[in-house]
C-alpha positions as CSV (number, residue, x, y, z in Angstrom):
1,X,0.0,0.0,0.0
2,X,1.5,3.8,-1.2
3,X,1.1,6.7,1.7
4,X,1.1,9.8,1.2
5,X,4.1,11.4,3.6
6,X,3.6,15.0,4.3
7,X,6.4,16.8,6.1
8,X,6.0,19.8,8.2
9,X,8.6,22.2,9.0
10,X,8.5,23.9,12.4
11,X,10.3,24.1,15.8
12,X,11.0,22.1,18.9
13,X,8.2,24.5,20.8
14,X,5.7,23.9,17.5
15,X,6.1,20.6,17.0
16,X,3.2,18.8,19.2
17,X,0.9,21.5,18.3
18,X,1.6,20.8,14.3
19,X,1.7,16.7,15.7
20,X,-1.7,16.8,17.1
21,X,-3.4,19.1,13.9
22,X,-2.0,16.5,11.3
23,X,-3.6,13.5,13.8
24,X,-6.5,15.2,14.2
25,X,-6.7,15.4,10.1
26,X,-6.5,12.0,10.0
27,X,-2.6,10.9,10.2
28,X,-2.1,7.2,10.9
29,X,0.9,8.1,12.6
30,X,3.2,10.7,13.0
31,X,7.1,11.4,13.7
32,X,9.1,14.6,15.3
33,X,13.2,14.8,14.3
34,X,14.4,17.5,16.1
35,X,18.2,17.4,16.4
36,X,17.7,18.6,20.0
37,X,16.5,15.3,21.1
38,X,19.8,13.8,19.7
39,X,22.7,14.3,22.2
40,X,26.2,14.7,21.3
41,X,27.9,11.1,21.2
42,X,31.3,12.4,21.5
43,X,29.6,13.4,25.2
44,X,28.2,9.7,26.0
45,X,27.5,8.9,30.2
46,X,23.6,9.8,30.7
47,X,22.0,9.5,27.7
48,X,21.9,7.3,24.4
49,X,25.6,6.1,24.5
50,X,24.7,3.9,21.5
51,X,24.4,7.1,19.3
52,X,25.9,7.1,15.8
53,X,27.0,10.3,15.2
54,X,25.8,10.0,11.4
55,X,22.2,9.9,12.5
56,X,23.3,13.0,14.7
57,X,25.2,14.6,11.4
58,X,21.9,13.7,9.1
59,X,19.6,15.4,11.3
60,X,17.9,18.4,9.4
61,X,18.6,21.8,11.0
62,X,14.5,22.2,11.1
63,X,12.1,20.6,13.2
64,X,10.5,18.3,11.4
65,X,7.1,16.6,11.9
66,X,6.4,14.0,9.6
67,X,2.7,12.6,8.9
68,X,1.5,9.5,6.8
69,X,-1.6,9.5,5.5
70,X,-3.5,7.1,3.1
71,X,-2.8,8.1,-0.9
72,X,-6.6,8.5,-1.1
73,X,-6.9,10.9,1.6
74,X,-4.3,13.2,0.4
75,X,-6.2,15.7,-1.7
76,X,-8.3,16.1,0.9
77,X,-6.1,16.6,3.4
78,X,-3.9,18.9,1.3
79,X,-6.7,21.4,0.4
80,X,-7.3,21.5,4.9
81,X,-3.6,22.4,5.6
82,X,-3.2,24.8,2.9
83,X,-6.3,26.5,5.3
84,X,-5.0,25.4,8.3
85,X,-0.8,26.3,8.0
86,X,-1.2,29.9,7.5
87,X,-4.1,30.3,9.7
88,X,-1.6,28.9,12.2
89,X,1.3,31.3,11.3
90,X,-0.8,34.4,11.5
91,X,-1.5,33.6,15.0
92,X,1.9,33.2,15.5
93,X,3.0,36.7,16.6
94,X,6.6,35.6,18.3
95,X,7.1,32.9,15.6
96,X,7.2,29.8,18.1
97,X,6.4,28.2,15.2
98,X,8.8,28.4,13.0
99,X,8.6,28.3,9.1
100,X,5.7,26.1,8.7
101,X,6.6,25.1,5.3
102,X,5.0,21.9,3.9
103,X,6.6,19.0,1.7
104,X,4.8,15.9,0.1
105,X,6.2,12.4,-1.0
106,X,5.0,8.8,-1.0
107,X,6.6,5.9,0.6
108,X,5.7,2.1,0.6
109,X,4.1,0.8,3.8
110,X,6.9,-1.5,5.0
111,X,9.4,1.7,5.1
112,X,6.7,4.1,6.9
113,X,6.6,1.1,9.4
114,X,9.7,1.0,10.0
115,X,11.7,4.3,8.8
116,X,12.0,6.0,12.5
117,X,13.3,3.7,14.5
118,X,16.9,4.6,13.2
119,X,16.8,7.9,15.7
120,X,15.3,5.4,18.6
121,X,18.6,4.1,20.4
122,X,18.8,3.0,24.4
123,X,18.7,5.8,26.8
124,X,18.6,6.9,30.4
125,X,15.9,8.2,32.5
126,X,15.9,10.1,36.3
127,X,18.3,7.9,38.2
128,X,17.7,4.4,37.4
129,X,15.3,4.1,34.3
130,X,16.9,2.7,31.2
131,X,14.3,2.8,28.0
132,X,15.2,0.4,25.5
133,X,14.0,-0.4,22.2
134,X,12.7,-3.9,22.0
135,X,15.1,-4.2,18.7
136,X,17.8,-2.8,20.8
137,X,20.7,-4.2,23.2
138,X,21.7,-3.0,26.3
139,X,24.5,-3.9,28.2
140,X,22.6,-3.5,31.7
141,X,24.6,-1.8,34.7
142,X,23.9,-2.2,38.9
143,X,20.4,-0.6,39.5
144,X,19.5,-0.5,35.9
145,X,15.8,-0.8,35.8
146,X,15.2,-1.8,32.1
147,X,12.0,-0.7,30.1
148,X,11.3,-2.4,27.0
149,X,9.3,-0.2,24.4
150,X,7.5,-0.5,21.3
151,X,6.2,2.8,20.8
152,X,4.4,2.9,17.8
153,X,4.4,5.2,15.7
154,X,3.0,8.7,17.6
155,X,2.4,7.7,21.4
156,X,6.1,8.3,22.5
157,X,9.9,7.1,23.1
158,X,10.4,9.0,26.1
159,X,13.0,11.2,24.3
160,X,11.0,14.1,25.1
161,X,11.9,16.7,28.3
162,X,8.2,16.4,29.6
163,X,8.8,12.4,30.4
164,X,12.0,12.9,32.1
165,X,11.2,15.0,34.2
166,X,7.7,12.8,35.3
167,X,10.2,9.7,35.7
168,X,12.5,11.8,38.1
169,X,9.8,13.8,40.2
170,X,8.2,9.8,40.4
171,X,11.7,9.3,41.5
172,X,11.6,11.5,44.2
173,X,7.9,11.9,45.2
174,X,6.5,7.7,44.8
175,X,6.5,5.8,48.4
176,X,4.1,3.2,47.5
177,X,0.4,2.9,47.4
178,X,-2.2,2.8,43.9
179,X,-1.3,5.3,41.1
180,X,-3.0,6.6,38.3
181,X,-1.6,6.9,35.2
182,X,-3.4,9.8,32.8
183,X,-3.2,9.9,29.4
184,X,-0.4,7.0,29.2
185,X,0.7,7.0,25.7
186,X,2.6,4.3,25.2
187,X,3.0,3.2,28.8
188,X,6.1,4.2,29.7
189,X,5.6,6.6,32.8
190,X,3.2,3.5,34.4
191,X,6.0,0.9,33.6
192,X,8.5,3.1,35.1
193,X,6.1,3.0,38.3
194,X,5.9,0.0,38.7
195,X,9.6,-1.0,38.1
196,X,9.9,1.2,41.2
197,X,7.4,-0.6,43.6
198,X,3.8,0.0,42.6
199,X,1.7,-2.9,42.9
200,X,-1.9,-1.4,41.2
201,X,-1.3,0.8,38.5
202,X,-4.2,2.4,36.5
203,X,-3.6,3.6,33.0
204,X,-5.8,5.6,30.7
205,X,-6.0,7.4,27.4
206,X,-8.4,8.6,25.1
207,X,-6.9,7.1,21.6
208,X,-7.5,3.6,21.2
209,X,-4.0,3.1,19.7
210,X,-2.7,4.2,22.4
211,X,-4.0,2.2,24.4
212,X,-3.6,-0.9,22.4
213,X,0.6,0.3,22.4
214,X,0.7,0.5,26.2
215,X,-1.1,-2.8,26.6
216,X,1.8,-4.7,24.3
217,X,4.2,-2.6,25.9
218,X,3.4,-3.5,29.2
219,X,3.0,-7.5,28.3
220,X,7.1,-6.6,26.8
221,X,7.8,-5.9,30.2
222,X,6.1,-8.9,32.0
223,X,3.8,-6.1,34.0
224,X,0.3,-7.1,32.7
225,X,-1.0,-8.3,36.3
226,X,0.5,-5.0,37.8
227,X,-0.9,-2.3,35.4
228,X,-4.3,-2.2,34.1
229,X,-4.8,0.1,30.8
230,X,-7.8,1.0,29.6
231,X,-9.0,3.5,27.1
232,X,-10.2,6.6,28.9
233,X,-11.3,10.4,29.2
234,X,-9.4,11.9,32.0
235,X,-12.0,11.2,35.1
236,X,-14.5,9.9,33.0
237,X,-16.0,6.5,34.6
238,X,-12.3,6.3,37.6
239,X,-13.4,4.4,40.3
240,X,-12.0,4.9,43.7
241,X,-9.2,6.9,45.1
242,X,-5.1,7.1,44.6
243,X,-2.0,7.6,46.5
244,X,-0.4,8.9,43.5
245,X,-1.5,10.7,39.9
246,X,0.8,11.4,37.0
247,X,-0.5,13.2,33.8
248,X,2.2,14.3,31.2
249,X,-0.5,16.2,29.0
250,X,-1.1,19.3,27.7
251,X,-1.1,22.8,30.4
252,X,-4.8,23.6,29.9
253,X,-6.1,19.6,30.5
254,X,-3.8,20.2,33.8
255,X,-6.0,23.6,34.8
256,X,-8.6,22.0,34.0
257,X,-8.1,18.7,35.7
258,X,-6.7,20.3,39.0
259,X,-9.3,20.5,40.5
260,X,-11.6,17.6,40.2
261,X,-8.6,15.0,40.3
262,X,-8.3,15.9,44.3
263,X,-11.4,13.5,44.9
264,X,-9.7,11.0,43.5
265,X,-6.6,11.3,45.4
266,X,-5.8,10.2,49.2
267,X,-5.2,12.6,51.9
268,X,-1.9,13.7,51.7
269,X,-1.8,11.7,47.8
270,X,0.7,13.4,45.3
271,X,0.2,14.8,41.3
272,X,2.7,14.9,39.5
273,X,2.4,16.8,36.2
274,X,3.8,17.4,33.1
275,X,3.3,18.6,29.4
276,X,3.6,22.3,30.4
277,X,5.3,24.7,27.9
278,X,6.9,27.7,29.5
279,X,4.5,30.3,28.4
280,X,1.9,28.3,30.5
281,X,3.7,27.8,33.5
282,X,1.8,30.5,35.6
283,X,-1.5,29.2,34.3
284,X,-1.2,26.0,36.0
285,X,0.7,26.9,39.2
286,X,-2.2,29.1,39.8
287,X,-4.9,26.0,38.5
288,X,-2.6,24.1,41.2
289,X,-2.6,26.2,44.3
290,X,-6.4,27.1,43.8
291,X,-7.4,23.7,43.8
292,X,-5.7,23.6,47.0
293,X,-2.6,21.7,46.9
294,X,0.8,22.2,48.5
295,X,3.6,23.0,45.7
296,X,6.5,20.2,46.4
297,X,8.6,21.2,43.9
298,X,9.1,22.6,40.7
299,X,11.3,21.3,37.5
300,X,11.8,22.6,34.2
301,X,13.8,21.7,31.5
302,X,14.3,23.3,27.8
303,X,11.0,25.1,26.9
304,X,9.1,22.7,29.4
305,X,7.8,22.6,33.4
306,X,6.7,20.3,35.4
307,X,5.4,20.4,39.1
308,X,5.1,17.6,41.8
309,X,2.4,18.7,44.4
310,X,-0.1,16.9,47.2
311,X,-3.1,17.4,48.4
312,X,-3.7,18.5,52.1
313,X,-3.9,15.7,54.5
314,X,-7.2,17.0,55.9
């Protein structure tokens, strides 16, 4: 079967925005290659020390989100960003977004399903994580806790800023207890969890892909009586309360979450959350400490935020 590849030029700040219009257009998958997310091998220690520097060296100076849709769909499609792109770029008044220049190819369904995994090499997260590529080796070290990942093709490698800091505030903030996984992607944050302890681990999201990812992703890793996934909308439908929440999502879901997730969380349970672009960053911490919750700490990293926080114990 021929797709239709459509590429997207943008930034590292643009890219899930331009991400999420192409899936919401109808993309049946889509890829970011940002050279940012590529470390320096001639620096190896904490991240991706299997990095060949020709993948580093091949990297396009742009941001570039890549989309595949079905050859059928692409007239279609076309005609909606051709609307959509400089709508986009006229509401871009600091130019987060980059150039926003569009490029079209085909490519034969065995390369679109397996094209990107040449930029997805073993890497560290937080302390102790280690996320590995099911096709990948890894030469484990004392401590390592090892998560095997199949991510599909738009639901996540953990390469991104927002996941490590989630894995190192769960780190530093998880002492046991149920935990509530929101909007999980391709499962990563809930196997790190329970690689660290947790027992009952409930995992949502909205896409059904997704879902279906995190469930083989979480079989890879020999967790499936530890974490239950299921597809789900935010607090839609939970049942019962949690010690501990994480949601690496976008900063308005968080403001809008804040508040009613406190009913399902224990006395003295903790949030952790992530997803929040810099501009943002107020927005929530004020969603946050009008809900009510103690501020335990803040992180950032590159253009993105995150907060650990509990609620009150009475």
């Amino acid at each position: 079967m021929e797709y239709t590849e459509l590429t997207v030029s943008t930034t590292t700040g643009g890219a899930d925005a331009v991400s999420a219009l192409l899936m919401r257009l109808g993309a049946t998958g889509t890829q970011i290659i940002d050279k940012n997310d590529l470390p320096d091998p001639d620096k190896p220690g904490r991240n991706w020390e299997l990095m060949d520097r020709a993948l580093l060296d091949a990297a396009p100076e742009d941001v570039q989100v890549k989309a595949w849709f079905a050859a059928a769909d692409a007239g279609k499609v076309l005609e909606a960003l051709r609307l959509e792109l400089p709508h986009m770029q006229a509401q871009d008044a600091e130019h987060a977004f980059g150039a926003l220049t569009l490029e079209v190819g085909s490519i034969r369904e065995e390369d679109w399903a397996n094209n990107w995994k040449q930029y997805f090499k073993p890497f560290r997260l937080g302390r102790h994580m280690v996320v590995k590529p099911t096709w990948e080796s890894w030469d484990a070290e004392p401590g390592d806790r090892i998560i095997e990942i199949d991510p599909g093709m738009a639901f996540g490698t953990g390469t991104h800023e927002t996941t490590a800091l989630c894995i190192e505030l769960i780190e530093q903030y998880y002492q046991g207890g149920k935990l509530f996984d929101i909007g999980t992607g391709s499962g990563i944050l809930a196997i790190a969890a329970a690689l660290l302890g947790a027992k009952d681990v409930y995992a949502i999201d909205i896409d059904e892909d997704a879902v279906r990812v995190a469930k083989e992703n979480v079989q890879k890793n020999g967790l499936s009586g530890v974490i239950d996934v299921e597809k789900g909308d935010l607090l839609k439908g939970v049942r019962g309360t949690y010690d501990f929440a994480v949601a690496n999502i976008l900063a308005p879901v968080i403001c809008m979450l804040a508040s009613p997730l406190k009913a399902y969380l224990t006395p003295g349970g903790t949030f952790v959350c992530s997803g929040i672009i810099r501009e943002m960053r107020d927005d929530v911490f004020n969603a946050l400490t009008a809900a009510g919750y103690e501020i335990l700490e803040e992180r950032s990293r590159g253009d993105w935020c995150a907060f650990a926080v509990r609620k009150p114990k009475d």
